[in-house]
C-alpha positions in Angstrom: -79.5 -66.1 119.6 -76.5 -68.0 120.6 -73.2 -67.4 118.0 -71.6 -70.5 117.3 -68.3 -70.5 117.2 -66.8 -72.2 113.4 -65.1 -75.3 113.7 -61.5 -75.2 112.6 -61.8 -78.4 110.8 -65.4 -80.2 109.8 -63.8 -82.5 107.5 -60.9 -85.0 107.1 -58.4 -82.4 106.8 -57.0 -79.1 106.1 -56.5 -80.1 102.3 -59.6 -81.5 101.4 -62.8 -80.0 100.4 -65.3 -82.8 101.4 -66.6 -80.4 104.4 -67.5 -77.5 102.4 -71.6 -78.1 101.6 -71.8 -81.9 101.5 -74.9 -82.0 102.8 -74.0 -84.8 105.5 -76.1 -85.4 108.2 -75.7 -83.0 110.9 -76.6 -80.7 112.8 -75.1 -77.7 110.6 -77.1 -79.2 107.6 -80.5 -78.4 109.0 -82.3 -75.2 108.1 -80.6 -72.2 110.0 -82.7 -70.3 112.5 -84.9 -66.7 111.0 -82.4 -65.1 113.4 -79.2 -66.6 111.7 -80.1 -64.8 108.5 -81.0 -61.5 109.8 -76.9 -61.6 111.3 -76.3 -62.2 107.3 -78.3 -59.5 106.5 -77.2 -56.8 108.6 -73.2 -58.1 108.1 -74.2 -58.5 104.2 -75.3 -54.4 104.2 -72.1 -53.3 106.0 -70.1 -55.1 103.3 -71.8 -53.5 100.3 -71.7 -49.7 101.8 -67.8 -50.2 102.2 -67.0 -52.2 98.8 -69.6 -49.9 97.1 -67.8 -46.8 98.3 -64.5 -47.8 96.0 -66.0 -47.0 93.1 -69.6 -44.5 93.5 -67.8 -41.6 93.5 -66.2 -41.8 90.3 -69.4 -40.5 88.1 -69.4 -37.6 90.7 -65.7 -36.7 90.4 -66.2 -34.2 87.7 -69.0 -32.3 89.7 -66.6 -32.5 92.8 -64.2 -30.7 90.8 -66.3 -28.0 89.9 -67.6 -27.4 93.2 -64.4 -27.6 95.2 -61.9 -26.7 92.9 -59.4 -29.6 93.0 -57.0 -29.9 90.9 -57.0 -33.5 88.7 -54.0 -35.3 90.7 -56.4 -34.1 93.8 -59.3 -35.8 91.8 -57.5 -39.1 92.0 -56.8 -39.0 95.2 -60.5 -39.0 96.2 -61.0 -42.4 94.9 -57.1 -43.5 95.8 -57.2 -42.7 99.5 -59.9 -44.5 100.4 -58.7 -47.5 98.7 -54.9 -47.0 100.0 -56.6 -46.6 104.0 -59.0 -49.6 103.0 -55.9 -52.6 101.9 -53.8 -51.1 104.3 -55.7 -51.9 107.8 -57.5 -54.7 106.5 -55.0 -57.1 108.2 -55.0 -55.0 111.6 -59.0 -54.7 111.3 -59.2 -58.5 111.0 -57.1 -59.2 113.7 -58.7 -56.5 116.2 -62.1 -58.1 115.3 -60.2 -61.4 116.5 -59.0 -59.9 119.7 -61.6 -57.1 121.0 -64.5 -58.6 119.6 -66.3 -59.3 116.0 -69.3 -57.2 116.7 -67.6 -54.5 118.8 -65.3 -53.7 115.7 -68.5 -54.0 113.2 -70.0 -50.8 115.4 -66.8 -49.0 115.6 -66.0 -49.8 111.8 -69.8 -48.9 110.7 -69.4 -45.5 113.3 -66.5 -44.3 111.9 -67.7 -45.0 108.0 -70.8 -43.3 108.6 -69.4 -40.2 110.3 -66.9 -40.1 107.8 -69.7 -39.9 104.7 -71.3 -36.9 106.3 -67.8 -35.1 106.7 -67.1 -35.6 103.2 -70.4 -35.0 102.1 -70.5 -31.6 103.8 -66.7 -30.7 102.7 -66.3 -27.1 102.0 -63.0 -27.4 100.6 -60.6 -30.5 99.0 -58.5 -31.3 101.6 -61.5 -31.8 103.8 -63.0 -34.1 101.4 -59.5 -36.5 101.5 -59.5 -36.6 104.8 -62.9 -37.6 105.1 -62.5 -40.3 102.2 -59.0 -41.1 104.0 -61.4 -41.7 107.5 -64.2 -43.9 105.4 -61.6 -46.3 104.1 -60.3 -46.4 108.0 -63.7 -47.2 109.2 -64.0 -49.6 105.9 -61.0 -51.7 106.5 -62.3 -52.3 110.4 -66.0 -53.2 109.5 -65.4 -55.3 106.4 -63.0 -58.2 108.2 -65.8 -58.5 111.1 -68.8 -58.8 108.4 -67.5 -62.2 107.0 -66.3 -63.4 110.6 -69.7 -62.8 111.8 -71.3 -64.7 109.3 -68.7 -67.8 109.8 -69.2 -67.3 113.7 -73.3 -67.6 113.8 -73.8 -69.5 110.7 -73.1 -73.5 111.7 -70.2 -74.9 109.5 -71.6 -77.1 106.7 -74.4 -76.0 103.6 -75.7 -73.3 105.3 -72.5 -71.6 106.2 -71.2 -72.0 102.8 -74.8 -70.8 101.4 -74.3 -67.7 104.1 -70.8 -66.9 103.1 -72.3 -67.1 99.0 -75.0 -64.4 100.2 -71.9 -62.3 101.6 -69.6 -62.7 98.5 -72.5 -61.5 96.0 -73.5 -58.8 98.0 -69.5 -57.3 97.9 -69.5 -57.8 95.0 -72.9 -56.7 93.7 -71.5 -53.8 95.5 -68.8 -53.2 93.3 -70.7 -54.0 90.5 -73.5 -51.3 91.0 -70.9 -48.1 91.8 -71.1 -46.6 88.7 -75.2 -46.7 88.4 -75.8 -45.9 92.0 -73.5 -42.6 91.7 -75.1 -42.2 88.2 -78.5 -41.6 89.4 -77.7 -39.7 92.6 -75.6 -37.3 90.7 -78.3 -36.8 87.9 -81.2 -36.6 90.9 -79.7 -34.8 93.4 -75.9 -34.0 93.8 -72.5 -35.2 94.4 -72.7 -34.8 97.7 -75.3 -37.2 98.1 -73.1 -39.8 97.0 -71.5 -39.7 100.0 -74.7 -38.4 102.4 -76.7 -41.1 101.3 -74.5 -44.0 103.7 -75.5 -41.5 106.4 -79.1 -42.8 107.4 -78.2 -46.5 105.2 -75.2 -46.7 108.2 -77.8 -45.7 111.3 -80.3 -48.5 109.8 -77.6 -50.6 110.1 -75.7 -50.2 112.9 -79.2 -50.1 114.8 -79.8 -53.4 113.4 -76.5 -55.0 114.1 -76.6 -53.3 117.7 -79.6 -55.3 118.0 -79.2 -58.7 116.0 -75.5 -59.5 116.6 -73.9 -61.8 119.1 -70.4 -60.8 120.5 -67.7 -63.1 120.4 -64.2 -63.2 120.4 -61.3 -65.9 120.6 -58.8 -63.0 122.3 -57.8 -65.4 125.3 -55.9 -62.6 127.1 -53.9 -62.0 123.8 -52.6 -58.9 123.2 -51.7 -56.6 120.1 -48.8 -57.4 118.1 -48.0 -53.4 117.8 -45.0 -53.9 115.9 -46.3 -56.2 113.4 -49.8 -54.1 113.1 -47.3 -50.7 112.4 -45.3 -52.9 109.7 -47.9 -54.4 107.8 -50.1 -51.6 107.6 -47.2 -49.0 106.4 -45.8 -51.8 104.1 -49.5 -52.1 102.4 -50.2 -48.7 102.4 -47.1 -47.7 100.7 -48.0 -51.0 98.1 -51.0 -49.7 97.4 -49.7 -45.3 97.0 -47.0 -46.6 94.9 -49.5 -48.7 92.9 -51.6 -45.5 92.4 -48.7 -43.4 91.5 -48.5 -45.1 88.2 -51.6 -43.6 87.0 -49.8 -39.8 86.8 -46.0 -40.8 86.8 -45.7 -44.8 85.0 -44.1 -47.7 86.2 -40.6 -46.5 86.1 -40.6 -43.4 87.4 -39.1 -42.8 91.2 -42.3 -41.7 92.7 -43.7 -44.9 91.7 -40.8 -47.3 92.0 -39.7 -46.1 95.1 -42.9 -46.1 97.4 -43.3 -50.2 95.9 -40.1 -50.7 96.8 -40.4 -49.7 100.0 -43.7 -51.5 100.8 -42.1 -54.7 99.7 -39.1 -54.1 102.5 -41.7 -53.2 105.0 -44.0 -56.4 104.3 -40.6 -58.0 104.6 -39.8 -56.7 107.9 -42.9 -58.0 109.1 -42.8 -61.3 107.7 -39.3 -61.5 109.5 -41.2 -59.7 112.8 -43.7 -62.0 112.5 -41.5 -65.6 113.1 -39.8 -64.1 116.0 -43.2 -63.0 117.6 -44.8 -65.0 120.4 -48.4 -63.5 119.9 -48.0 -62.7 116.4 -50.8 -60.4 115.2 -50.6 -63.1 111.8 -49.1 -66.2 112.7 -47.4 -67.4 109.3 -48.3 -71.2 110.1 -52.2 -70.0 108.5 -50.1 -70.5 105.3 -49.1 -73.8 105.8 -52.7 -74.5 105.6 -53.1 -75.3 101.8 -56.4 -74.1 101.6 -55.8 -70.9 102.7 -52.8 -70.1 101.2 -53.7 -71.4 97.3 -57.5 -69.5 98.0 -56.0 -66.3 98.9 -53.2 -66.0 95.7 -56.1 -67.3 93.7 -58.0 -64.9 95.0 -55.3 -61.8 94.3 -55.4 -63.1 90.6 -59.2 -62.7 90.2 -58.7 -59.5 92.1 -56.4 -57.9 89.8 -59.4 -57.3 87.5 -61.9 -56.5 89.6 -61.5 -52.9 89.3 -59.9 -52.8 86.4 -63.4 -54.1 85.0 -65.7 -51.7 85.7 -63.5 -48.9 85.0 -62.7 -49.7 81.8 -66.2 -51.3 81.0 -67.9 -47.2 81.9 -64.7 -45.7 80.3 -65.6 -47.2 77.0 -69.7 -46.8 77.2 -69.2 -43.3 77.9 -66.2 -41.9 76.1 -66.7 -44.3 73.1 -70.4 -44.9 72.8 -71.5 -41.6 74.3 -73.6 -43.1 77.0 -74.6 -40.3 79.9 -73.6 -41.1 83.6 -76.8 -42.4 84.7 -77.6 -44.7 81.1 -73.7 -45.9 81.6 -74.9 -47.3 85.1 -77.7 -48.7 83.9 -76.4 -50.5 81.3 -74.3 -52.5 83.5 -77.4 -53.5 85.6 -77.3 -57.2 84.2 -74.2 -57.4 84.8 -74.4 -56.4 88.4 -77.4 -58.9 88.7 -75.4 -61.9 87.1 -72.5 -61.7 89.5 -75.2 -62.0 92.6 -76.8 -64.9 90.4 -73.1 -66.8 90.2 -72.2 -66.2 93.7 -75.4 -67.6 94.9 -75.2 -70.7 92.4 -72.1 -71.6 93.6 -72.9 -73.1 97.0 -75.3 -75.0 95.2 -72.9 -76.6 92.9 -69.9 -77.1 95.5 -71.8 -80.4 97.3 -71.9 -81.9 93.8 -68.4 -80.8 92.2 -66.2 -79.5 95.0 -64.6 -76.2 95.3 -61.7 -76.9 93.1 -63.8 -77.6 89.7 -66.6 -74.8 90.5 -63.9 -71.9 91.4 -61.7 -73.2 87.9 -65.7 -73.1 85.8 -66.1 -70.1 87.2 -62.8 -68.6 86.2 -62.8 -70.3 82.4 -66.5 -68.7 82.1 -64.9 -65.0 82.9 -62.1 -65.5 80.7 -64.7 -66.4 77.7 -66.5 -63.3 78.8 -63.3 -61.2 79.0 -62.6 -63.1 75.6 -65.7 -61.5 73.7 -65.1 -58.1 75.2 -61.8 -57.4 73.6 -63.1 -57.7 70.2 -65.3 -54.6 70.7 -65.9 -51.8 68.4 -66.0 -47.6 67.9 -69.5 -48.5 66.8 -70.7 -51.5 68.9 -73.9 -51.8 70.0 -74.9 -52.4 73.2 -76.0 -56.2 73.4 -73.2 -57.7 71.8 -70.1 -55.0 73.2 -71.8 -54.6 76.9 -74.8 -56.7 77.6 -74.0 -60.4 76.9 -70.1 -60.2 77.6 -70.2 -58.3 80.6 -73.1 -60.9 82.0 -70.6 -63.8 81.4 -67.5 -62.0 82.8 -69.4 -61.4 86.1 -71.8 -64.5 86.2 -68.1 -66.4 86.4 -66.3 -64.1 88.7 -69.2 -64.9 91.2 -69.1 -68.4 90.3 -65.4 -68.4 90.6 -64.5 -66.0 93.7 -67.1 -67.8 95.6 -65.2 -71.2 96.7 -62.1 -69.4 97.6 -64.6 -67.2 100.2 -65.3 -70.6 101.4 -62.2 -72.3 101.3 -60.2 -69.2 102.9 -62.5 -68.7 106.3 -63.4 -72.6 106.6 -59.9 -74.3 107.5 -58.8 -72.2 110.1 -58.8 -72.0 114.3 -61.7 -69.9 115.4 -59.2 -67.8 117.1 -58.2 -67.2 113.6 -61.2 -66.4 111.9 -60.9 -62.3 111.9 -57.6 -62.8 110.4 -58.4 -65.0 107.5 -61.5 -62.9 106.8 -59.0 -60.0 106.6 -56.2 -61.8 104.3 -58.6 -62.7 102.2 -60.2 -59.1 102.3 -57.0 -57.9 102.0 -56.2 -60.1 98.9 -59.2 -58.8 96.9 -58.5 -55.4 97.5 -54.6 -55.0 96.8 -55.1 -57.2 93.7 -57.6 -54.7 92.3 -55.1 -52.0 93.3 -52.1 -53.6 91.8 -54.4 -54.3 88.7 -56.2 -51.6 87.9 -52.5 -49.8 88.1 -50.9 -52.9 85.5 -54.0 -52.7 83.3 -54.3 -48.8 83.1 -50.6 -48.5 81.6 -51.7 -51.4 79.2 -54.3 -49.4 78.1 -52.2 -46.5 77.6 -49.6 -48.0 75.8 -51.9 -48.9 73.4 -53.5 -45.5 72.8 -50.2 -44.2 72.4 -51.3 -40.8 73.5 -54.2 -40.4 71.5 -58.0 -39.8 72.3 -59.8 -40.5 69.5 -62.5 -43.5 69.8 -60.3 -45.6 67.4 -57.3 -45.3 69.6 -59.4 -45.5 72.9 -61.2 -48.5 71.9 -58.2 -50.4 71.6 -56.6 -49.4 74.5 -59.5 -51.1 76.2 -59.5 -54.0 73.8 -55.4 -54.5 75.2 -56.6 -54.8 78.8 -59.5 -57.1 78.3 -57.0 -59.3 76.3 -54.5 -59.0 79.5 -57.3 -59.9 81.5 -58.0 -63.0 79.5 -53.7 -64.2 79.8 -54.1 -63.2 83.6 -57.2 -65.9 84.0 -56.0 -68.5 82.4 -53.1 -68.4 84.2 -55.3 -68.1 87.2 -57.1 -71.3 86.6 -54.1 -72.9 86.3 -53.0 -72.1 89.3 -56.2 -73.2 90.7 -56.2 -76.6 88.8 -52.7 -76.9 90.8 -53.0 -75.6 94.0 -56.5 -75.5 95.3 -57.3 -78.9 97.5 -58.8 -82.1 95.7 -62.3 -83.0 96.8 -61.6 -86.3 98.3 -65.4 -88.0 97.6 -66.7 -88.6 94.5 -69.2 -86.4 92.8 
């Protein structure tokens, strides 16, 4: 199999949407080749393991702390870690994938995951176990920007691409989705440990599957490493996303939380400034004059925001509330899991007809009536009306909605570009769930004013979801706004 390179622009124009699945005559609208879909398979599985790895361990933490002793800030820190390594080289990952080669970087990415698991899952003690969840998010934040520029590399621009990158969305985020009953199960089968073991032989199926399916290719030209910009933008997100964790233990206001976001802002600052002076910047700042990319990425921070936030609070309340065990929790959310696959997948269907613009703003207006219906849950709701239905409509339209901004992100830019706009728009996703599981938390416990009975619990959670709902609306207005008009009639 031959990689095609994507073309930077298949349509009229960087504003427009009419290239994104119109189903014109072309080559790129024929059926893609068996062997196209086995490189969206194989990219598709290294995306889940890493965006499925931010959120399994949480149903093992309390075993973890039993067995290794940590204390609960160090119980934190093995979910925060892996999330502050994984936004923080998500840029640099992109880029390297750009300049050393898409499937080189999946291996190394995929190497260093997998080797990291087994460390962690063999830790004897807790600092082991953050270092090896520090070395996972590494390995997550080089793998994950070459998964979606693989796809957009063999998969020809037109319905199939856009069908391709709708496979890759639901799978990330059906990976997400099914943390919580995946670590559920193992926990209750085997042990903790096995949460992380488990991406041991998953990582060697898969790595001997991309070894053998995947196409090198590159758009380096001789370019080399913008070192001062990849040490900026790294430290300035990493700090973002530590002082964005700190709130959890110390608030908003405090100086170990204000000062670490303070300081990420002046070092994404330095870089920004870094960056226009630069001759081979490692992210050349005109990718934002590209409307497309620019309104699909803040868009896509908004929806971020909640994606964690979700799920957390969604397994917070089944289990502390309604009493639902680890592994029942997880499997409660099951339909909800399958309903954001069913979304992402509708949505390259409906983009030919509608355009990106209306099915991302759907999408988003489907969540918030989802979002809607959650906050008015109960001490003693049951589980159809407080989890089932309204957590099948929050995700059904974050699939629906999250979708066209995939699309819109990775489709209007230079091929030489392509690892970087599959990182920024990695990276977007990832430091809005950051940033918003940290606003939503101190919501919720503002409104529990200290206490821990269901009552007082219950609405906590209620207060986020209601957040959640403000924060979408606002997001689909941003969308109505910004996003590019389709510029054909549906």
């Amino acid at each position: 199999m031959t990689a095609m390179p994507p073309s930077p622009r298949t349509g009229p124009g960087p504003d427009t949407d009419a290239d994104v699945g119109t189903g014109r005559a072309s080559a790129s609208s024929l059926p893609a080749p068996r062997s196209l879909w086995l490189v969206v398979l194989v990219t598709c599985a290294g995306q889940f393991l890493v965006v499925l790895d931010v959120s399994v361990v949480n149903v093992a933490l309390p075993s973890m702390r039993e067995s290794l002793g940590l204390t609960a800030p160090g119980l934190q820190w093995v979910v925060n870690v892996y999330s502050i390594a994984f936004a923080g080289f998500m840029l640099l990952g992109g880029r390297a994938a750009d300049l050393f080669g898409r499937k080189r970087m999946f291996l190394v990415g995929l190497a260093l995951f997998t080797v990291a698991s087994a460390a962690g899952g063999l830790a004897q003690e807790g600092g082991q176990l953050l270092a090896a969840r520090a070395f996972q998010g590494l390995g997550a934040a080089v793998l994950s920007p070459a998964t979606l520029t693989l796809v957009t590399s063999a998969v020809p621009a037109g319905p199939a691409r856009t069908r391709a990158v709708g496979t890759w969305s639901a799978i990330g985020a059906a990976g997400g989705a099914a943390g919580g009953f995946v670590g559920g199960v193992i926990v209750d089968l085997l042990s903790w440990r096995w949460v992380l073991l488990v991406n041991v032989p998953v990582g060697v199926l898969v790595f001997a599957g991309a070894y053998a399916w995947l196409t090198e290719s590159r758009a380096g030209g001789g370019r080399r490493l913008d070192l001062p910009g990849a040490v900026l933008v790294t430290a300035g997100l990493a700090t973002l996303a530590y002082g964005s964790v700190q709130t959890e233990e110390s608030g908003w206001t405090a100086p170990a939380t204000l000062g670490p976001l303070a300081a990420g802002l002046l070092l994404l600052a330095a870089f920004v400034a870094v960056e226009a002076r630069t001759a081979e910047p490692l992210m050349p700042l005109r990718i934002f004059r590209t409307r497309a990319v620019s309104a699909a990425n803040t868009a896509m921070l908004l929806c971020g925001l909640l994606s964690f936030g979700t799920w957390f609070f969604m397994t917070l309340y089944a289990q502390n509330v309604l009493g639902y065990p680890p592994m029942i929790a997880g499997l409660a959310f099951a339909p909800s899991s399958v309903s954001i696959v069913v979304g992402s997948k509708l949505a390259p269907r409906l983009l030919p007809r509608f355009g990106t613009r209306r099915v991302a703003v759907l999408g988003v207006l489907t969540a918030a009536a989802g979002y809607v219906w959650q906050s008015t849950m109960t001490v003693d709701g049951t589980y159809v009306t407080a989890i089932l239905l309204p957590g099948i409509l929050i995700m059904f339209g974050m699939g629906l909605g999250t979708t066209p901004l995939a699309v819109l992100a990775t489709g209007h830019v230079p091929a030489a570009d392509a690892g970087l706009a599959s990182g920024l728009i990695n990276t977007s996703r990832t430091m809005g769930g950051a940033l918003g599981l940290a606003a939503l938390s101190t919501v919720a416990a503002w409104a529990t004013a200290g206490s821990t009975t269901p009552e007082a619990l219950t609405a906590g959670y209620a207060t986020a979801f209601r957040v959640a709902v403000c924060v979408l609306l606002a997001t689909a207005l941003v969308m109505t706004l910004w996003l590019p008009k389709p510029d054909h009639k549906p």
